[in-house]
ROSE-4610 file (N, C-alpha, C; in Angstrom, 1 decimal, always signed):
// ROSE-4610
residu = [X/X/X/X/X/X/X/X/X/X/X/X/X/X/X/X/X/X/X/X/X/X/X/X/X/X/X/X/X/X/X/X/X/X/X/X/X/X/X/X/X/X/X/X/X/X/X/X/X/X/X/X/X/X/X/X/X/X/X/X/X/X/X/X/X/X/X/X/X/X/X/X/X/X/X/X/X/X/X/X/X/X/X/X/X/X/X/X/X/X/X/X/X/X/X/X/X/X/X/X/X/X/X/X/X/X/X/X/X/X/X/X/X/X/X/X/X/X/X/X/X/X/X/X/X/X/X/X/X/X/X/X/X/X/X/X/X/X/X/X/X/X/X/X/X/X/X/X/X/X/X/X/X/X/X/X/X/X/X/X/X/X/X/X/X/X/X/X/X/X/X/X/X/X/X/X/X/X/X/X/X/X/X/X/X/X/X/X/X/X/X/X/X/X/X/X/X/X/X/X/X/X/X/X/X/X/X/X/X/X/X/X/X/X/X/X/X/X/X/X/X/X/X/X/X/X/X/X/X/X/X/X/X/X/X/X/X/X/X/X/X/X/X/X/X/X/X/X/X/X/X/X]
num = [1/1/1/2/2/2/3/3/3/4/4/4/5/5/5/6/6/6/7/7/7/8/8/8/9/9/9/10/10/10/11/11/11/12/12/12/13/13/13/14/14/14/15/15/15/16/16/16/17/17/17/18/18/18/19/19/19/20/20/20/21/21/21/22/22/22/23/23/23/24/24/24/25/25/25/26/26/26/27/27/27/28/28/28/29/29/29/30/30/30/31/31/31/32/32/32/33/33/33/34/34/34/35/35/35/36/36/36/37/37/37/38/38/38/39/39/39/40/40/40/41/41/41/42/42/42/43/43/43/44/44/44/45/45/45/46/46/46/47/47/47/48/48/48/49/49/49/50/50/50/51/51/51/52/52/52/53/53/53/54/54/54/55/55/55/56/56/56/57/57/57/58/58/58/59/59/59/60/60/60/61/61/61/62/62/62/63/63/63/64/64/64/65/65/65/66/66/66/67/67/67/68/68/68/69/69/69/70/70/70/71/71/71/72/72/72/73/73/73/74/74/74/75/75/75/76/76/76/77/77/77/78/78/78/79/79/79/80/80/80/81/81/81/82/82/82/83/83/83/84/84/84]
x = [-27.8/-28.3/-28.6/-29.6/-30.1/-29.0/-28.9/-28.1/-29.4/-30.6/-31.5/-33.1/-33.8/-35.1/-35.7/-36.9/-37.8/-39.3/-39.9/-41.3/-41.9/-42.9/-43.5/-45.4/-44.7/-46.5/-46.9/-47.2/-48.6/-49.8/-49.7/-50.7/-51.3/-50.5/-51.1/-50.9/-50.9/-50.8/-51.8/-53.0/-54.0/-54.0/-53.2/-53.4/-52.1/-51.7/-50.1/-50.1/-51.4/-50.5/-50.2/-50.6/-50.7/-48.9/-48.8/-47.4/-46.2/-46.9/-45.4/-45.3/-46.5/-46.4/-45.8/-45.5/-44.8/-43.6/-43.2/-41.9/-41.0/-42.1/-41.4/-40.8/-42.3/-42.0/-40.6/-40.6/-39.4/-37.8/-38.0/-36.6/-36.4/-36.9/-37.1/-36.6/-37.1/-37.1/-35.3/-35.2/-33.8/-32.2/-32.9/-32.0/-31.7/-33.0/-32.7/-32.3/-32.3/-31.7/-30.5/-29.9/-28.5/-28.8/-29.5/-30.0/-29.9/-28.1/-27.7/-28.5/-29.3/-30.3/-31.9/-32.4/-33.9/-34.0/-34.9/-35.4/-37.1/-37.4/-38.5/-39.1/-39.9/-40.7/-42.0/-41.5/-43.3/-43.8/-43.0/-43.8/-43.4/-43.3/-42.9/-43.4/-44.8/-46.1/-45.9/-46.8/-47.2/-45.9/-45.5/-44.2/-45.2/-46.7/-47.1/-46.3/-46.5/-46.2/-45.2/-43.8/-42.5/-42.6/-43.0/-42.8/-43.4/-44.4/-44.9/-44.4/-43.3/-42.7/-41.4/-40.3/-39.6/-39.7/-41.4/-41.4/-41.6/-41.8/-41.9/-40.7/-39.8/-38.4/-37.9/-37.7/-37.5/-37.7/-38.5/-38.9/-37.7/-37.5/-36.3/-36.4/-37.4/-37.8/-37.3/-37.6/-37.1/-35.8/-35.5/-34.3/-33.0/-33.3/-32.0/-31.6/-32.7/-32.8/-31.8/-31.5/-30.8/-29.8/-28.8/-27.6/-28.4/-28.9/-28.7/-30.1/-30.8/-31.5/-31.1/-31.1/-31.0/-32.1/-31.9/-33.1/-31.4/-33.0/-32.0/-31.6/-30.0/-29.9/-30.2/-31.1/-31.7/-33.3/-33.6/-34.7/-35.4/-36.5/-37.2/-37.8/-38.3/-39.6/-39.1/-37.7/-37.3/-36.3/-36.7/-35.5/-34.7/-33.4/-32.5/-32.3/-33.0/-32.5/-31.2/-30.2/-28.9/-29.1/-28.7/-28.8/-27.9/-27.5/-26.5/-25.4]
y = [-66.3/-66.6/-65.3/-65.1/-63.8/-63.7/-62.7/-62.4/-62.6/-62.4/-62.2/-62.6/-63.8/-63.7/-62.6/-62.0/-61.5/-61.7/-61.9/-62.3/-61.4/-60.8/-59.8/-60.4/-60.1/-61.0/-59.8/-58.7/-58.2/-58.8/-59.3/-59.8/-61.1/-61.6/-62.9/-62.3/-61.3/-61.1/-61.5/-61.5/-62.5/-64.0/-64.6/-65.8/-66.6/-67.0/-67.4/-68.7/-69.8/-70.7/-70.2/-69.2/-68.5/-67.9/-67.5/-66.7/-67.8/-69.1/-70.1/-70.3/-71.0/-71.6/-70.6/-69.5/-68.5/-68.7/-68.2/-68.3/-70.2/-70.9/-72.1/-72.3/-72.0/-71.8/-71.3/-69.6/-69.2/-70.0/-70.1/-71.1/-72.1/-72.9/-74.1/-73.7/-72.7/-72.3/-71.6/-71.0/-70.5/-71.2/-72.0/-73.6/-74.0/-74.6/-75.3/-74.3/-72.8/-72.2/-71.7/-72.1/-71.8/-70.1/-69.4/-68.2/-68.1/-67.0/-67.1/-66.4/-65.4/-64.6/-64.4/-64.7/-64.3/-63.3/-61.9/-60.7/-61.1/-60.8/-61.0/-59.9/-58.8/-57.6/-57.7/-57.3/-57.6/-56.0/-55.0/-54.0/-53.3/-51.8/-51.0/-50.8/-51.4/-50.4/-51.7/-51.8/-52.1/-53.5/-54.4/-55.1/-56.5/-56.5/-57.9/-59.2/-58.5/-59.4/-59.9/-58.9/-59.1/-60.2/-60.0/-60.9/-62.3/-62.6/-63.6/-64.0/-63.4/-64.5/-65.0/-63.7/-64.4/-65.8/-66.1/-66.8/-68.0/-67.9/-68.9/-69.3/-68.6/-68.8/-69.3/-69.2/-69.8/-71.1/-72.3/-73.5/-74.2/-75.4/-76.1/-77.1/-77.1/-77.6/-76.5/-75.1/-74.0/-73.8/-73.7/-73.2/-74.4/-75.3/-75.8/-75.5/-74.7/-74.2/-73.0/-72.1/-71.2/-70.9/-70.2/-69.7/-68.8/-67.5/-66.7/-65.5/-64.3/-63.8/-62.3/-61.3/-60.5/-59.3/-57.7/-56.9/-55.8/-55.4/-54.9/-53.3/-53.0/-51.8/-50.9/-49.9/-48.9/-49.1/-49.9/-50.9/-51.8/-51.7/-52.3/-52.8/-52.8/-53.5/-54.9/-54.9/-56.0/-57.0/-58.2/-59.2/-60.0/-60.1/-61.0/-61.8/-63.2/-64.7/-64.9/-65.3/-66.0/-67.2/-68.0/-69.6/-70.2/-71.6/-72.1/-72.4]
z = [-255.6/-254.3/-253.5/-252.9/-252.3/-250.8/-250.6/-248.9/-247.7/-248.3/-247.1/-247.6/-246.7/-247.1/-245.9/-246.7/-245.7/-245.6/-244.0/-244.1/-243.1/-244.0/-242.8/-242.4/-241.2/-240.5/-240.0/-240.5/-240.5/-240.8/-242.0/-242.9/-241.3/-240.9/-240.2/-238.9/-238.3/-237.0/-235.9/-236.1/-235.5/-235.0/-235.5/-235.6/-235.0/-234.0/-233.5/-234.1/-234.8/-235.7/-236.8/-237.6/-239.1/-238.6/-237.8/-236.9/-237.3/-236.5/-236.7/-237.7/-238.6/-239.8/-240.7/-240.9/-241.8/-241.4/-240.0/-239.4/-239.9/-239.6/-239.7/-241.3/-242.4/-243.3/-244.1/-243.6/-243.9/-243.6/-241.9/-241.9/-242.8/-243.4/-243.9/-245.5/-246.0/-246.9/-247.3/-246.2/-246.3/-245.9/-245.1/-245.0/-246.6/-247.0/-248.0/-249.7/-249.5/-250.5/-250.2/-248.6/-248.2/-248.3/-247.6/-247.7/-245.8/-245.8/-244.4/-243.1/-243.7/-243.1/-243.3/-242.1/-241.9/-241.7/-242.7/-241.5/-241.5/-240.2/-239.9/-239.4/-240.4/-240.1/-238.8/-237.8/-236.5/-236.6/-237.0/-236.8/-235.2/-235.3/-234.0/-232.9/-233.2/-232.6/-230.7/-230.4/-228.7/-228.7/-229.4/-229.1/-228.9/-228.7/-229.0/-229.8/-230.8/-232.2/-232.2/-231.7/-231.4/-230.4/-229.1/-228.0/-228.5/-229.4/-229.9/-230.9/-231.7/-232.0/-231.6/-230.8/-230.1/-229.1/-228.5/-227.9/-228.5/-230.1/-230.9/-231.4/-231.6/-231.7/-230.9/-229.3/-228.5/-228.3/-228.9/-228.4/-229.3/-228.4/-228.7/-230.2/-230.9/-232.4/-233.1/-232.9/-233.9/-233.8/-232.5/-232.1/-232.7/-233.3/-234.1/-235.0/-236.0/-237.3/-237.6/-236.3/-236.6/-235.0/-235.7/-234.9/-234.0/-234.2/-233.0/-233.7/-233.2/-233.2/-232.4/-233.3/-233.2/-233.5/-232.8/-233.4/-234.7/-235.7/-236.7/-236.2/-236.2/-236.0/-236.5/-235.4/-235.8/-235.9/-235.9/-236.3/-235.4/-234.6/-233.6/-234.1/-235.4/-236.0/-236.9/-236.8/-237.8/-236.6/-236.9/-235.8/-237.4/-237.0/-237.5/-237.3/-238.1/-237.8/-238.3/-237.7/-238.0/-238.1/-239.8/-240.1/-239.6/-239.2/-239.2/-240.3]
C-alpha cells in the first residue's frame, strides 16, 4: 500500500471542471485504496491554481472526504490532503 497518492494539475490548469474532476477523482481513489495522503502539485508561480483549488476543497461535498489540508513544508507548490 503506497504512503501517498500524487496528482499534478498542470496538465488541466485551464479548466476548473477538468480541476475538480481530478481532485475529486484522486480523493475517491485514495479512500478506497486506504491511501492516508493526497499531495496535490498547483505549481509556485502567481497562486491562481492554488487558490482554485483550495476553493474547491472547501465546499461542503469534498470537504467530508478528508481530515485537514495543509501546504508541504518548504514547498508552496504542493498542498497536503489529510484522509480520514
Amino acid at each position: 500500500m503506497p504512503d501517498k497518492l500524487t496528482i499534478d494539475l498542470h496538465p488541466v490548469f485551464r479548466s476548473d471542471q477538468d480541476i475538480a474532476q481530478a481532485i475529486r477523482g484522486a480523493l475517491f481513489r485514495a479512500a478506497g485504496q486506504k491511501v492516508p495522503l493526497v499531495e496535490i502539485i498547483t505549481g509556485k508561480g502567481s497562486g491562481k491554481l492554488r487558490s482554485r483549488v483550495l476553493a474547491m476543497l472547501k465546499q461542503p461535498h469534498v470537504k467530508k472526504l478528508y481530515r485537514r489540508v495543509e501546504t508541504a513544508p518548504g514547498n508552496d507548490g504542493k498542498l497536503l490532503v489529510h484522509l480520514t
